[in-house]
C-alpha positions as CSV (number, residue, x, y, z in Angstrom):
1,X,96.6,67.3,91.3
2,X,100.1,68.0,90.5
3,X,102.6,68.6,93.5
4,X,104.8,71.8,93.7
5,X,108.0,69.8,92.3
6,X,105.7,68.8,89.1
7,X,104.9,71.4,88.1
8,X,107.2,72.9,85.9
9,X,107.6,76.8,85.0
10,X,108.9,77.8,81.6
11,X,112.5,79.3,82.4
12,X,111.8,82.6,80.5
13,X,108.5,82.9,82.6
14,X,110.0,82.1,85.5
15,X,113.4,85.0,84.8
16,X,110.1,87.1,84.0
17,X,108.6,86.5,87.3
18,X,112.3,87.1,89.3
19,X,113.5,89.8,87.4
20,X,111.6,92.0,89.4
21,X,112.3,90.7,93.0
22,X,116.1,90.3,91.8
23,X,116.2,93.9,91.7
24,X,114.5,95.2,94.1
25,X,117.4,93.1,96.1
26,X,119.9,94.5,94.0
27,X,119.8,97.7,95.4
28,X,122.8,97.6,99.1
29,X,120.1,99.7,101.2
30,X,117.2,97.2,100.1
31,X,119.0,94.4,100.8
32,X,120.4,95.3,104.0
33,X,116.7,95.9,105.3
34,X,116.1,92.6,104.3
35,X,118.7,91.2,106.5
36,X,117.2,92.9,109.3
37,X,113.8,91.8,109.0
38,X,115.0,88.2,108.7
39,X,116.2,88.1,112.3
40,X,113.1,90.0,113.1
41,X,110.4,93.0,112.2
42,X,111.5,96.2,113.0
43,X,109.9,100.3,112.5
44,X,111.6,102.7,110.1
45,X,113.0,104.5,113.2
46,X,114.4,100.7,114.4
47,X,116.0,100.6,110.4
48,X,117.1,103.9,110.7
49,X,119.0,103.5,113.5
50,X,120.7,100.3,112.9
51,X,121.3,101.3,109.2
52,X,122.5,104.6,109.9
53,X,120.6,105.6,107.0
54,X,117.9,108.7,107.0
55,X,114.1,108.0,107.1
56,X,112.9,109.2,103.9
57,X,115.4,106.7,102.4
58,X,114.1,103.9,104.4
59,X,110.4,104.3,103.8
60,X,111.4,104.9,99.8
61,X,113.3,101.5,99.8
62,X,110.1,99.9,102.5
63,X,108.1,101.1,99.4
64,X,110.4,99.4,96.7
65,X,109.7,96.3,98.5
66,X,106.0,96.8,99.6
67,X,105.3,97.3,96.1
68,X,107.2,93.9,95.2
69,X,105.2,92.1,98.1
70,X,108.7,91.2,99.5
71,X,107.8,92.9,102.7
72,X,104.6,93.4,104.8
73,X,103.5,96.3,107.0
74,X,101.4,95.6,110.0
75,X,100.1,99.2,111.6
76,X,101.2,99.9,115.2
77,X,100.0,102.9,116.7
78,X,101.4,105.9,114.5
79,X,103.9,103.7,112.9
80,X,104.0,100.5,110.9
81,X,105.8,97.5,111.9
82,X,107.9,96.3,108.8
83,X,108.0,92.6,108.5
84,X,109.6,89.8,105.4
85,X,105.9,88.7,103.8
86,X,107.0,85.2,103.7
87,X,109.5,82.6,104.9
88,X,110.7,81.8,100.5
89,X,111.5,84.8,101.1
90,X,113.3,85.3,104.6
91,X,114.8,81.8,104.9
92,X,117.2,82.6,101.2
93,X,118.0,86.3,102.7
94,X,119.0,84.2,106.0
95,X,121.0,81.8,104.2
96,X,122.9,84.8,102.6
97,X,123.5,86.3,105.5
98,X,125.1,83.4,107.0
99,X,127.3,82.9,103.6
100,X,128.5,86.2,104.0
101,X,129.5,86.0,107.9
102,X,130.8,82.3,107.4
103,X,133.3,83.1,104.0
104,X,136.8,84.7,105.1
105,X,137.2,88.1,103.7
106,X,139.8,88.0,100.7
């Protein structure tokens, strides 16, 4: 059995298979969720709030990114609990974040 580095994708199946996780993080609302569910999961209302940002556009972008498998929802009570679905996925928005908080502002 081949290991993980072995195998070898073809690089237009492999833009195929990005393209449509690249944007879904395109989008400044989707990605700023992101960045909050890599510290840790959070509700829509917990989103809301720290975004600023009204509900129905949170659960519309939660849904952008549920239907990308980018992000899990775990049912609490009357609400879900939003969470990244993986960590090649959290530990690269993680590593962003800190890029972005580490470069100077120009």
């Amino acid at each position: 059995m081949k290991s993980a580095s072995e195998v070898h994708l073809d690089p237009l199946e492999a833009a195929r298979q990005f393209t449509p996780i690249l944007k879904a993080l395109a989008d400044e609302n989707r990605l700023a969720i992101l960045l909050l569910l890599a510290q840790r999961p959070r509700t829509v209302v917990e989103l809301t709030e720290e975004l600023g940002i009204a509900q129905t556009l949170a659960s519309h972008h939660l849904k952008a990114l549920r239907d990308r498998a980018i992000v899990t929802a775990t049912p609490e009570g009357r609400s879900n609990r939003y969470s990244i679905c993986c960590d090649s996925i959290a530990d690269p928005i993680r590593n962003l974040s800190r890029i972005v908080t580490s470069t100077p502002s120009t």
